[in-house]
ZADO-1210 file (C-alpha; in nm, 4 decimals, padded with zeros to 6 digits):
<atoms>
<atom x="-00.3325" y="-00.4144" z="-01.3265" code="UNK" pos="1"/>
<atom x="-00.1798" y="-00.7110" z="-01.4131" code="UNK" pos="2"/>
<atom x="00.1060" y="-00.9014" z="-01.1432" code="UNK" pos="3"/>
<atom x="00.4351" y="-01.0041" z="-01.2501" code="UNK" pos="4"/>
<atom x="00.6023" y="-01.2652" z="-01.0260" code="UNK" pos="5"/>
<atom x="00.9374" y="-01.3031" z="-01.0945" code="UNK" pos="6"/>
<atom x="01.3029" y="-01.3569" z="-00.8827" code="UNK" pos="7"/>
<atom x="01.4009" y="-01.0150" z="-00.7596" code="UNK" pos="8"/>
<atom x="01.7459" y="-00.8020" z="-00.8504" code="UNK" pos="9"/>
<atom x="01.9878" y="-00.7039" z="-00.5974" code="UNK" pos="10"/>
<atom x="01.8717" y="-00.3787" z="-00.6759" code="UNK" pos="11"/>
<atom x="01.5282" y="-00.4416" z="-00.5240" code="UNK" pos="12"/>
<atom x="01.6276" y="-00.5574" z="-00.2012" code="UNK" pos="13"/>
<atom x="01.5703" y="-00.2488" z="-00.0239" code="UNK" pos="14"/>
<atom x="01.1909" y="-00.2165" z="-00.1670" code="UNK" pos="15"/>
<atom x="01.1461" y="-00.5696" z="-00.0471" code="UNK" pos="16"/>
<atom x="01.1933" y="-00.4606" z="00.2984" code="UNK" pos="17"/>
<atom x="00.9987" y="-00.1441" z="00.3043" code="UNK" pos="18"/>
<atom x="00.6937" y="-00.4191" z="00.1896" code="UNK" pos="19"/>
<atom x="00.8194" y="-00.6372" z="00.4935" code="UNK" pos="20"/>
<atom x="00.7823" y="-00.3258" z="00.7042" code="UNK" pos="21"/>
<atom x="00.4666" y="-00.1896" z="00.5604" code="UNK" pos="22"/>
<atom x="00.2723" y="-00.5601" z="00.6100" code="UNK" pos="23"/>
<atom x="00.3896" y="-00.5530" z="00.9341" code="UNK" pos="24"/>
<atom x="00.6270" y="-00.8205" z="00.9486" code="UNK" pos="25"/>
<atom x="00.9712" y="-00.7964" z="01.2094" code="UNK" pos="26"/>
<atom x="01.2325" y="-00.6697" z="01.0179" code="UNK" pos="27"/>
<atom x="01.6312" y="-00.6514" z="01.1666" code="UNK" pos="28"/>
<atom x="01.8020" y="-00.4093" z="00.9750" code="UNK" pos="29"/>
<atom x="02.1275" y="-00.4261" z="01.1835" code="UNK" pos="30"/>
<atom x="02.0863" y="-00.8532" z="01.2283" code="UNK" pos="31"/>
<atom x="01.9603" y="-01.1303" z="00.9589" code="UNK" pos="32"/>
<atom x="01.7778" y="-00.8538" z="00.7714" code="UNK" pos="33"/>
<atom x="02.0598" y="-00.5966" z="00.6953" code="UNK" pos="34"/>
<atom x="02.1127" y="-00.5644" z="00.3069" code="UNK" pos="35"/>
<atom x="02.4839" y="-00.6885" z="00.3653" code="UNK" pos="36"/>
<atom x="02.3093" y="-01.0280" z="00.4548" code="UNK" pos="37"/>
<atom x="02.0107" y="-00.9938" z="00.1891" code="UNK" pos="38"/>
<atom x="02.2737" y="-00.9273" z="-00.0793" code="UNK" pos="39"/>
<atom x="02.5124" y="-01.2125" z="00.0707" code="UNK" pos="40"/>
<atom x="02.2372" y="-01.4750" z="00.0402" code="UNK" pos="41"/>
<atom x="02.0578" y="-01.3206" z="-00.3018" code="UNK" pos="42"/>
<atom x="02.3663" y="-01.3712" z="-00.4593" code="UNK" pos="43"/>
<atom x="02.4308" y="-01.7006" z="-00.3476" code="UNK" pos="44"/>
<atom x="02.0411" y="-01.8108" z="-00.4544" code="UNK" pos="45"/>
<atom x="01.9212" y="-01.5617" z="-00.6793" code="UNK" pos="46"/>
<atom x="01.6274" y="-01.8081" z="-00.8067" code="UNK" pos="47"/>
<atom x="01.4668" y="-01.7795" z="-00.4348" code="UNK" pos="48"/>
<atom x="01.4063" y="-01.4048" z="-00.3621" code="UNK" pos="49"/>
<atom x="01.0763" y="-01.3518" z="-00.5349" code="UNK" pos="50"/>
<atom x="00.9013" y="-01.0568" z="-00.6074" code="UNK" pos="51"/>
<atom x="00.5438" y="-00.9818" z="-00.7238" code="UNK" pos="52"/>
<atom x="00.4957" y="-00.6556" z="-00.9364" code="UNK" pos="53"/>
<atom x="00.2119" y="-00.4243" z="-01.0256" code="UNK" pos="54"/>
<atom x="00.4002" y="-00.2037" z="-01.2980" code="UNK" pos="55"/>
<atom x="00.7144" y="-00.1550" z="-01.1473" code="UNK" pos="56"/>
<atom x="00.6013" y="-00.1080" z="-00.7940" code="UNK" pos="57"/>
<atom x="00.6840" y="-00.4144" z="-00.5597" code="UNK" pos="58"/>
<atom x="00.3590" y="-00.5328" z="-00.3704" code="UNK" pos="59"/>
<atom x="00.5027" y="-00.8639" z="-00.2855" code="UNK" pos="60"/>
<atom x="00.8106" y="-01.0966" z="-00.1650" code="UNK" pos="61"/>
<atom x="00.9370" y="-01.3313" z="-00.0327" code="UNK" pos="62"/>
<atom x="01.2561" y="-01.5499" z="00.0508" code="UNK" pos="63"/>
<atom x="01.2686" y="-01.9226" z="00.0081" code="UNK" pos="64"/>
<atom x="01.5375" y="-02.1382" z="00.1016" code="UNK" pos="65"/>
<atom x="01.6636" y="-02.4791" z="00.0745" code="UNK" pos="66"/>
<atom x="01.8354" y="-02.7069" z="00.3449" code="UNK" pos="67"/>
<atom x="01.8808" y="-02.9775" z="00.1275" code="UNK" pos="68"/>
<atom x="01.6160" y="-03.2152" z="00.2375" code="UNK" pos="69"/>
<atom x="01.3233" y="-02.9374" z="00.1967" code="UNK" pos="70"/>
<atom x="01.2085" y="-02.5932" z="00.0760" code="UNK" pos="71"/>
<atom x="01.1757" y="-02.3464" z="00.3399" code="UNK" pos="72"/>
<atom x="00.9156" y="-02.0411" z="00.2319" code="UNK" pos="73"/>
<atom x="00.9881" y="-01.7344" z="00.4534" code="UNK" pos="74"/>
<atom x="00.8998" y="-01.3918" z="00.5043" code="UNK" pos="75"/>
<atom x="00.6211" y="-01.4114" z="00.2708" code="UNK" pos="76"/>
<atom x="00.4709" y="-01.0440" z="00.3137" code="UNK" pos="77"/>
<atom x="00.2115" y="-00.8515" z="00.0382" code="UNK" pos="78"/>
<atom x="00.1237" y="-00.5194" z="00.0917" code="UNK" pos="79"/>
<atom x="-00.1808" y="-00.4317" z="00.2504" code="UNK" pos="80"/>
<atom x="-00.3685" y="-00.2523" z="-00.0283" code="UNK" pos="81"/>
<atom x="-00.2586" y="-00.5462" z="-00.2621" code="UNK" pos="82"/>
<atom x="-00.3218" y="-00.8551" z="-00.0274" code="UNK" pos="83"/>
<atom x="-00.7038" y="-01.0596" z="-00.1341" code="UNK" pos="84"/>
<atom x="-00.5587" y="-01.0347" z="-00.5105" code="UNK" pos="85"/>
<atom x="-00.4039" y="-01.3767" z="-00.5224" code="UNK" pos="86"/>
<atom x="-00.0619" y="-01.2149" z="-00.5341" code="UNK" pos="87"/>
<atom x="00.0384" y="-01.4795" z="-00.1817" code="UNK" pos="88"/>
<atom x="-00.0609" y="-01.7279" z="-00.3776" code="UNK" pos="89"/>
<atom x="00.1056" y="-01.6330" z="-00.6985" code="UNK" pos="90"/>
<atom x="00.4571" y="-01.5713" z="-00.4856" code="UNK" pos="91"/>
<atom x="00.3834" y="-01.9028" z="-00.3064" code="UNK" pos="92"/>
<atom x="00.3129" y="-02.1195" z="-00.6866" code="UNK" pos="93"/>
<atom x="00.6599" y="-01.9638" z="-00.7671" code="UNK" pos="94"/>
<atom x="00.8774" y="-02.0205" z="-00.5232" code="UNK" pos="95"/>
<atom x="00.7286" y="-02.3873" z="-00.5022" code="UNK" pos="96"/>
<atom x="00.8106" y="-02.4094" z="-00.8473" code="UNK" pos="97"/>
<atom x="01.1398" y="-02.2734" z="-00.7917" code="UNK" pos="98"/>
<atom x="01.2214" y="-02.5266" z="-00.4932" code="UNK" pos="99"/>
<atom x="01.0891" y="-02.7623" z="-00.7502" code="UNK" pos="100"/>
<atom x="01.4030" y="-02.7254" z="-00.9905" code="UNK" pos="101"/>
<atom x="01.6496" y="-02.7648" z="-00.7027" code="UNK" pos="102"/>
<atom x="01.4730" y="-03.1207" z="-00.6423" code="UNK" pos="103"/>
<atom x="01.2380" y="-03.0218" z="-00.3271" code="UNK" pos="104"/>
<atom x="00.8969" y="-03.1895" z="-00.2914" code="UNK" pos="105"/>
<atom x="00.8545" y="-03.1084" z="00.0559" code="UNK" pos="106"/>
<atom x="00.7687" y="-02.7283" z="00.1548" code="UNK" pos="107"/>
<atom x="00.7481" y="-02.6279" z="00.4393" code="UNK" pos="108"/>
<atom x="00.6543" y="-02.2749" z="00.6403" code="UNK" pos="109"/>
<atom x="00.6567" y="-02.1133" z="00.9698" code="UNK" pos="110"/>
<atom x="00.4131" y="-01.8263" z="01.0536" code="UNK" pos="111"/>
<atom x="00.4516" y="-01.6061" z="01.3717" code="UNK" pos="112"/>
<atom x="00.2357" y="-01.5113" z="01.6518" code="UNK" pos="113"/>
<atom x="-00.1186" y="-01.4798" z="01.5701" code="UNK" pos="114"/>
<atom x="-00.1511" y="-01.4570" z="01.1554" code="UNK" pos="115"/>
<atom x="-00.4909" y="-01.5895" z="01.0277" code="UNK" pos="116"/>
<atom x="-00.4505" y="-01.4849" z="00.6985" code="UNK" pos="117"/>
<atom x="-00.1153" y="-01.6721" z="00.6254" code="UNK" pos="118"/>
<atom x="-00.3052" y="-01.9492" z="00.7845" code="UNK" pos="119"/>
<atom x="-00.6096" y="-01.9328" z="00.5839" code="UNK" pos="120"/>
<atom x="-00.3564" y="-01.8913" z="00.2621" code="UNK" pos="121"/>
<atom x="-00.1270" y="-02.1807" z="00.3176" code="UNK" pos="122"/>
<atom x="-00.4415" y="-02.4036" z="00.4474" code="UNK" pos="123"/>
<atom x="-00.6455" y="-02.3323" z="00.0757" code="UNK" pos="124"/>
<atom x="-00.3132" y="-02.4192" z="-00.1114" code="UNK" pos="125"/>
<atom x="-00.2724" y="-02.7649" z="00.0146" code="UNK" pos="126"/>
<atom x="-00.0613" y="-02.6759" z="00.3169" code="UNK" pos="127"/>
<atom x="-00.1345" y="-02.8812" z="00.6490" code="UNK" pos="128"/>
<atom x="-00.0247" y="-02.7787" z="01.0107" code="UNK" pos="129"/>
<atom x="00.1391" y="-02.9857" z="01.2416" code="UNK" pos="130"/>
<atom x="00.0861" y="-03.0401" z="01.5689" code="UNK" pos="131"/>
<atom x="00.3525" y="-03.2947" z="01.6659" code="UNK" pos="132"/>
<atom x="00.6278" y="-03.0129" z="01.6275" code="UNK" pos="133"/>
<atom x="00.7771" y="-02.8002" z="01.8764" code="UNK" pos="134"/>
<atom x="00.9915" y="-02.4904" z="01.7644" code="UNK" pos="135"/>
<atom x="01.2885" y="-02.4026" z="01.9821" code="UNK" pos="136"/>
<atom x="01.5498" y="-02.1757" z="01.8340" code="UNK" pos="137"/>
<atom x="01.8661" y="-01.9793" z="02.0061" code="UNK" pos="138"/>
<atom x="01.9676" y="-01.6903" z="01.9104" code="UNK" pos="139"/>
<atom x="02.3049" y="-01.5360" z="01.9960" code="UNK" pos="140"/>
<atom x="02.1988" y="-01.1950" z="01.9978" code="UNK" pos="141"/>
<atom x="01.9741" y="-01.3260" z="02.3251" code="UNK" pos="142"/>
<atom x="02.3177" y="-01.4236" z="02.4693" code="UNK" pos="143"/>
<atom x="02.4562" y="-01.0847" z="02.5335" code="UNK" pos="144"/>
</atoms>
């Protein structure tokens, strides 16, 4: 069946995170990841939530972001039964593209814990790691 890759509708928020949940990926319903938030942030950059579609079922999204100097790809997820299609790849070429139009030529990823085949995917598309960065982050849900 043929993939359609294409920005997703506020409507199709939810489906994207029952694909985050079914590849496994951490998913906050009640933090970053409630659909208050999603909808918040879809709305303000429509262009980067992308989906990837076999008929009308979702197989594939993900959520790109820009801080001005570079394009941020995150929670990049494809569902199990779909993934070794090239659909990652397709999401990946479009949001790129997508980052592209705002004026990005730097992309950039993180991938958690142990994750091969993100690794394997972002290595074959050009991506290289680096080893002279350290990732700290603070949360204030930690705090309490």
């Amino acid at each position: 069946m043929k993939v359609v890759v294409r920005p997703l509708r506020e409507s199709e928020l939810d489906a994207m995170t029952k694909v985050w949940v079914e590849a496994g990926l951490p998913y906050r319903p009640t933090g970053r990841d409630s659909l208050e938030n999603l909808r918040q942030q879809r709305s303000a950059y429509p262009d980067l939530f992308i989906g990837a579609f076999e008929g009308d079922k979702l197989v594939g999204a993900v959520i790109a972001s820009d801080d001005g100097r570079k394009g941020w790809i995150n929670r990049l997820a494809v569902l199990p039964g779909a993934q070794k299609k090239g659909i990652g790849r397709a999401i990946v070429d479009e949001c790129e593209k997508a980052l592209r139009k705002r004026g990005r030529g730097v992309f950039s990823i993180l991938i958690e814990g142990d994750n091969p085949a993100s690794e394997v995917l972002f290595l074959s598309m050009g991506y290289k790691r680096e080893s002279d960065i350290i990732y700290y982050a603070k949360r204030d849900s930690d705090l309490v």
